[in-house]
Structure formats: C-alpha cells, structure tokens
C-alpha positions, 0 to 999 in steps of 0.5 A, spaced: 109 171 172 106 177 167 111 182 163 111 189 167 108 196 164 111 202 165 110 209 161 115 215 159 117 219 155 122 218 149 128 222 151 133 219 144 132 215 139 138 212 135 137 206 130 132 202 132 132 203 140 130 208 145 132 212 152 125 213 156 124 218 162 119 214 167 117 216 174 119 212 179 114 206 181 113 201 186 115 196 182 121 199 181 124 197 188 130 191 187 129 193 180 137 194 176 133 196 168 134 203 170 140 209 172 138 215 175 140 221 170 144 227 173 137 229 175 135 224 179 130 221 174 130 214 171 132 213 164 131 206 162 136 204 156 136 200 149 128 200 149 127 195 142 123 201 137 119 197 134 112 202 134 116 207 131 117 212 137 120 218 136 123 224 141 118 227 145 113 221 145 109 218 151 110 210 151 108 204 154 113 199 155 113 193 157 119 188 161 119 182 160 118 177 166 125 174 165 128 181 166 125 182 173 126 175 174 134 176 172 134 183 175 132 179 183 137 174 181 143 178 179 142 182 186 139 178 191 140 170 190 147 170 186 151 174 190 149 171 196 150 164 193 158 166 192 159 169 199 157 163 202 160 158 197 166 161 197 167 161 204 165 154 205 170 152 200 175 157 203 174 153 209 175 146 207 182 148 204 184 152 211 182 145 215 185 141 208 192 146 209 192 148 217 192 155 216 186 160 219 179 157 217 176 164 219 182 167 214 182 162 208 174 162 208 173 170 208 178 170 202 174 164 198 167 169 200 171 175 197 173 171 191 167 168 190 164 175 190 169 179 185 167 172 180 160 172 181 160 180 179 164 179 174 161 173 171 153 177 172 156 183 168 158 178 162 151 176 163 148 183 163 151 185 157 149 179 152 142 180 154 141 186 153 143 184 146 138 180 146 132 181 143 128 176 147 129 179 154 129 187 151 124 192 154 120 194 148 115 200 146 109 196 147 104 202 145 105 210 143 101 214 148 102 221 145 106 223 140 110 229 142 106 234 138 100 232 140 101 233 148 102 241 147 
C-alpha cells in the first residue's frame, strides 16, 4: 500500500507543525485524520513541517499508508471485534453463572466496546506524536504571496 497525496492550503503554523485547509476528496470517505471547522471545511491537524511551509501557502501532503491502514482499523475492524468478544464472553459467563445469556452478553458487548475506544484513543494520541506515521508536507505548491 502506497502513501495518499493530498493539497491545502496553510491555515496556522506553530513550531515545526502546520493546520492544512483541504477540500473533501473521495478518498476522504472512512478516513478520521481530518475535523471539520465550523465552516464545514476539513482542517487536517499536526502536519510535520519540514518544507518550511508558512501561513497562506499551498501544500502537498502526504499520509503515510500506515495511517490509512490504522484509520480502517480504529473505525471498522476493532469496534467490532470487542462487540462481538465482548458478548461472546458475556455469554459464557451468564451460562457459567445462571443469569440471563442475552443480559450478560449485551453487557460484555457494551464494555468491550467502551475499552476497545478507550484503548483506540490511547493509540491515536501516541501516533500522532510519532514522526513515523505523521502526515508531512511533502512539497510547497504555492507560496502564500505568490497566488494573488
């Protein structure tokens, strides 16, 4: 799997990373990299800076294939793992333990799911401190000046 290209436009720059304004793509469909400003736009946060990018700017930005990949895990494959673990334990107890099977499954499902999220944005936090999975600006398109 191939890194994703996207371009924007620099909206802050603070340190050595970016906030990038970009226009919603096909691509975008599943993805969670992005949050929508009051606007409606899509601002993609923590962008590593290493072009030297500045407000006003056009980039291009590249997302790693890793962060496409964790993206489809976190909202597709985990969630739905811990439902269904979840119940599945919650089942056997209620058949260990004589109570309702439907009850202690949905409760297992419930608390599975409330751990699965939990632990997801534990995950999501220390990769966006990570460098390795980091969108980054890949090239300066435009310089802010120069598009007028």
């Amino acid at each position: 799997m191939s890194a994703e290209f996207e371009r924007g436009t620099v909206t802050a720059a603070q340190g050595g990373r970016i906030e990038v304004e970009m226009g919603l793509s096909a691509k975008c469909e599943g993805c969670t990299l992005c949050d929508r400003d009051g606007s409606g736009l899509l601002v993609m946060r923590e962008v590593e800076n290493s072009a030297g990018a500045r407000v006003g700017d056009v980039v291009e930005v590249e997302i790693p294939a890793s962060v496409k990949v964790a993206a489809a895990l976190a909202l597709y494959i985990i969630p739905i793992a811990a439902l269904l673990g979840g119940y599945l334990a919650g089942d056997l107890l209620g058949m260990l333990v004589g109570i309702s099977r439907d009850a202690t499954g949905a409760m297992g499902a419930v608390g599975a799911a409330v751990v699965a999220f939990l632990g997801l944005r534990r995950r999501e936090r220390k990769m966006s401190q990570s460098h390795t999975s980091s969108p980054r600006v890949r090239a300066i398109i435009a310089r802010g000046s120069e598009r007028r």
